[in-house]
C-alpha positions in Angstrom: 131.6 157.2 73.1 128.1 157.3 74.8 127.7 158.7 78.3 124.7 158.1 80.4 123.5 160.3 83.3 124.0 159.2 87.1 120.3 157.9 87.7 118.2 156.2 85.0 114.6 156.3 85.1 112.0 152.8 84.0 111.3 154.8 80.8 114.5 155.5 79.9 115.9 152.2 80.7 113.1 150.6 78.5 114.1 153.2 75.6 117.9 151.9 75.9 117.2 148.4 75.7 115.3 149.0 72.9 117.5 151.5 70.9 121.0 149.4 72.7 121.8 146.4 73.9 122.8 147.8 77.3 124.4 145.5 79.7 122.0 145.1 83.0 123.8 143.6 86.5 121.6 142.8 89.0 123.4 143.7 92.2 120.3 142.6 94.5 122.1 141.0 98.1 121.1 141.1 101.8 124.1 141.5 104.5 122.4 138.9 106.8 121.2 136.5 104.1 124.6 136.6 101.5 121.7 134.2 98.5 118.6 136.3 99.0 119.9 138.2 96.1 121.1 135.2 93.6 117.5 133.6 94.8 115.7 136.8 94.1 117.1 136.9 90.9 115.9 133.8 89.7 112.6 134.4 90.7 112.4 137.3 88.2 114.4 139.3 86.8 114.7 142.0 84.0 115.2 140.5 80.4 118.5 139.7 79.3 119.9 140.9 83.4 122.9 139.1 84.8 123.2 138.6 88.5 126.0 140.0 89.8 127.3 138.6 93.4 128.6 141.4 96.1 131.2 139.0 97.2 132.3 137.7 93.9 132.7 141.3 93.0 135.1 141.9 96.3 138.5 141.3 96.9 139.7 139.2 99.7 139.5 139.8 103.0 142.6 139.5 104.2 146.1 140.1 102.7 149.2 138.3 102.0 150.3 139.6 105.5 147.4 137.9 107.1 145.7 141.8 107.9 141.9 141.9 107.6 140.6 144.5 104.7 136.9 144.7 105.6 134.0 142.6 104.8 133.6 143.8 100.9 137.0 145.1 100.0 137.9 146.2 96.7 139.3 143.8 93.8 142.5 144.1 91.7 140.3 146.2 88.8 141.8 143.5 86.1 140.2 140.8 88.2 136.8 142.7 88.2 137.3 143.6 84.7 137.7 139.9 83.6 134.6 139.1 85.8 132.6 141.5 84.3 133.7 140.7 81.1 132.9 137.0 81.6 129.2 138.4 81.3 129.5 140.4 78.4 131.0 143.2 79.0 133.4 145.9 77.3 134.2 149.6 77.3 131.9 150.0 74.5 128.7 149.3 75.6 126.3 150.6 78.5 126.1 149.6 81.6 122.8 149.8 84.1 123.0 148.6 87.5 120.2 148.1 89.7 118.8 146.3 93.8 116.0 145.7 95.1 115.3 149.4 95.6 116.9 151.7 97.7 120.4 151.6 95.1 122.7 151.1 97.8 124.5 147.6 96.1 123.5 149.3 92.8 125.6 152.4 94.2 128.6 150.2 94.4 128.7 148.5 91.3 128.2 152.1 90.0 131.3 152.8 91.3 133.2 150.2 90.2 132.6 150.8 86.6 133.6 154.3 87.2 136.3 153.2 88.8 137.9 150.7 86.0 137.4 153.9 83.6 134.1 153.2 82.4 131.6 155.8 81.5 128.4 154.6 79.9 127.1 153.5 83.5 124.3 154.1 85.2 121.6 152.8 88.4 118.3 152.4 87.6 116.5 155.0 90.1 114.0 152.9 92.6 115.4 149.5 91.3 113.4 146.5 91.0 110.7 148.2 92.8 110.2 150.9 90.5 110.8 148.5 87.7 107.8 146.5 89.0 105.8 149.2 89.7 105.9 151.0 86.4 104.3 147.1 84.8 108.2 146.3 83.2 109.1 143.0 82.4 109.8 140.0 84.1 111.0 137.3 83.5 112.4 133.6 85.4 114.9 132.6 82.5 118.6 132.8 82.5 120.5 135.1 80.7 123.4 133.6 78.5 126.2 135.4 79.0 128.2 136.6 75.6 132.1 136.4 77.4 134.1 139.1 75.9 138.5 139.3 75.7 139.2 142.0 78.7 141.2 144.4 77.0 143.5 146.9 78.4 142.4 148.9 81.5 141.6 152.9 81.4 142.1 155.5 83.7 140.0 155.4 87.0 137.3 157.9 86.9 136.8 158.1 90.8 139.0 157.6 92.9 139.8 155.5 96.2 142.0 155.6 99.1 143.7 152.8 101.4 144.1 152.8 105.2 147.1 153.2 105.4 146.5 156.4 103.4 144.2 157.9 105.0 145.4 157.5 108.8 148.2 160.0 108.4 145.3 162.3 107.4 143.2 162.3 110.3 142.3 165.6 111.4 143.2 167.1 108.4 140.6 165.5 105.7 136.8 166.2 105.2 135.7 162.1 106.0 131.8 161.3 105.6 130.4 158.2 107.3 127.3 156.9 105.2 126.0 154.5 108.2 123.2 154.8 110.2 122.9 157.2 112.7 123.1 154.7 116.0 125.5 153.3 114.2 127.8 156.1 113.8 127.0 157.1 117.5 128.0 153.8 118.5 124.9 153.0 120.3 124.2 150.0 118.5 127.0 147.6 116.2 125.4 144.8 114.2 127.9 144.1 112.0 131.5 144.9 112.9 133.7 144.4 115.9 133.6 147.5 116.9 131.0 150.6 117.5 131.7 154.0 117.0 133.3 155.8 114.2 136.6 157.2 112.8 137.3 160.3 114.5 136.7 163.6 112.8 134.5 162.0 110.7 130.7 163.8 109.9 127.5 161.4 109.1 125.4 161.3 105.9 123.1 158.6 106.5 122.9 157.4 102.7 119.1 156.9 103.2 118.9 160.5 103.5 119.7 160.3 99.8 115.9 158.9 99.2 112.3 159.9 98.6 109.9 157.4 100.2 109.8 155.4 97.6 113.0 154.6 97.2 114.2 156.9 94.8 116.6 159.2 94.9 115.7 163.1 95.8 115.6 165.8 93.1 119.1 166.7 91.8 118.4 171.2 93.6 117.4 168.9 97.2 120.5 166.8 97.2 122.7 169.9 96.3 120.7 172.2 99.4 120.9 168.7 102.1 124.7 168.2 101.0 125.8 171.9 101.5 126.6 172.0 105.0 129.1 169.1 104.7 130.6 170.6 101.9 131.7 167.8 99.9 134.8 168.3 97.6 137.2 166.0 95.1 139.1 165.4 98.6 136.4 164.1 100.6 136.6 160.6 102.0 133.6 158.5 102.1 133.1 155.6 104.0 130.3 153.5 105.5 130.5 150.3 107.4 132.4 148.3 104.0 132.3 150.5 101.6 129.2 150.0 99.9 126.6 152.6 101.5 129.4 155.4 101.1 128.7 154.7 97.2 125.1 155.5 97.5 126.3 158.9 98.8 128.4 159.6 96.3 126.2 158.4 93.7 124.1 160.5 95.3 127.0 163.7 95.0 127.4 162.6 91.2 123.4 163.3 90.8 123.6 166.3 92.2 126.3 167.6 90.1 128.4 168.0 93.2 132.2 167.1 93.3 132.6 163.2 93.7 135.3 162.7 96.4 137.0 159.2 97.4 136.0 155.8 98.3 137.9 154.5 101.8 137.1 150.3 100.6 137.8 149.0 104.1 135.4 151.6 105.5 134.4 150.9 108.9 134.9 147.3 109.1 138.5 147.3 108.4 139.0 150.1 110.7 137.4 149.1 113.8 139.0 145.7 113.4 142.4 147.1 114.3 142.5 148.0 118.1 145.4 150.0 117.8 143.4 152.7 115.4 141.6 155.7 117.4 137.6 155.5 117.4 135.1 158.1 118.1 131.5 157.4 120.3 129.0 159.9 120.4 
């Protein structure tokens, strides 16, 4: 079976598609403006790419017993598998995923694959920017999708962790918040109903993951920045819904560091329940 690294680069991505017939998701999306990706997309997009919607790609938000699971919680994986494989998809053949640029929506359809067992999978390093950038093509037309049977699910290869899970553990778990750092603090709350953060938890900004240009830093930097936070297999990582903690561990995966666990409902499942304890500082 064929493995890909973590981060692929515009030359190596242009040697796959030429050697493969890789499967490309374009994960571009905007929290404020839910179409600017779909809309980007058909602007231009990379040849033979599928757009791939954040929330189509997300569970729903709030369970049979009427509690709120965060503004991009995870899927059954069988209903994710059958999306993806609505567009083409199957254990067998690559995967690249790839934003607008800084990876973080890449990050979490990175993780997704991981986390239905797949392992040919990677994110295109600097996105459409770097795409653009290095003259790749373009193009305005469609892509036809080539639907594929699902067939039985593998093994996760990451793993995730549910509220309920993880509130026994408080205290008592290495938890790293990928948000912003006024966001963390609590100074500032754009998004959820709530500012602050879960207590005990330490901040990562995921942007700290990046070079200027969007790329991600060299595999020796992100191993030196990540030391003092120690990550390990038992780290949670969270962010505000679970989608800038996968930057960071795409970031961890790069590095060759020990991949912990996703919290899904991340901050904005958390903060919506008053009942749970919440940090400010």
């Amino acid at each position: 079976m064929m493995t890909l690294k973590p981060l692929i680069s515009v030359a190596e991505l242009q040697a796959l598609m030429a050697s493969q017939d890789p499967l490309i998701l374009d994960w571009r999306f905007d929290l404020v403006d839910a179409q600017a990706g779909a809309r980007a997309h058909a602007e231009g997009h990379l040849p033979g790419a599928h757009y791939l919607h954040l929330d189509a790609a997300c569970g729903a938000k709030v369970d049979a017993a009427g509690r709120f699971r965060g503004r991009h919680p995870l899927p059954e994986r069988a209903a994710f598998a059958a999306l993806l494989a609505g567009l083409g998809w199957d254990y067998e053949r690559p995967v690249v995923c790839l934003d607008a640029g800084n990876s973080m929506f890449a990050a979490r359809g990175w993780w997704m694959l991981r986390w239905l067992g797949h392992e040919a999978v990677a994110v295109l390093d600097g996105g459409m920017a770097a795409w653009q950038a290095a003259g790749g093509a373009v193009t305005a037309s469609p892509s036809l999708p080539r639907p594929r049977p699902p067939g039985p699910l593998r093994p996760p290869l990451t793993g995730a962790i549910a509220a309920e899970e993880l509130l026994p553990l408080l205290g008592r778990v290495s938890l790293v918040d990928a948000r912003a750092p006024e966001r963390f603090r609590g100074e500032v709350e754009p998004l959820d109903r709530q500012a602050g953060h879960i207590p005990g938890a330490r901040n990562r900004p995921f942007a700290d993951n990046l070079l200027p240009d969007g790329r991600f830093k060299p595999a020796a930097q992100l191993r030196q920045e990540w030391a003092a936070l120690k990550p390990g297999a038992d780290t949670v990582h969270q962010g505000g819904s679970g989608v800038s903690a996968c930057h960071n561990l795409l970031a961890l995966a790069a590095a060759g560091l020990p991949v912990g666990r996703l919290y899904g409902g991340s901050w904005s499942e958390g903060s919506a329940d008053p009942s749970r304890p919440v940090a400010r500082s």
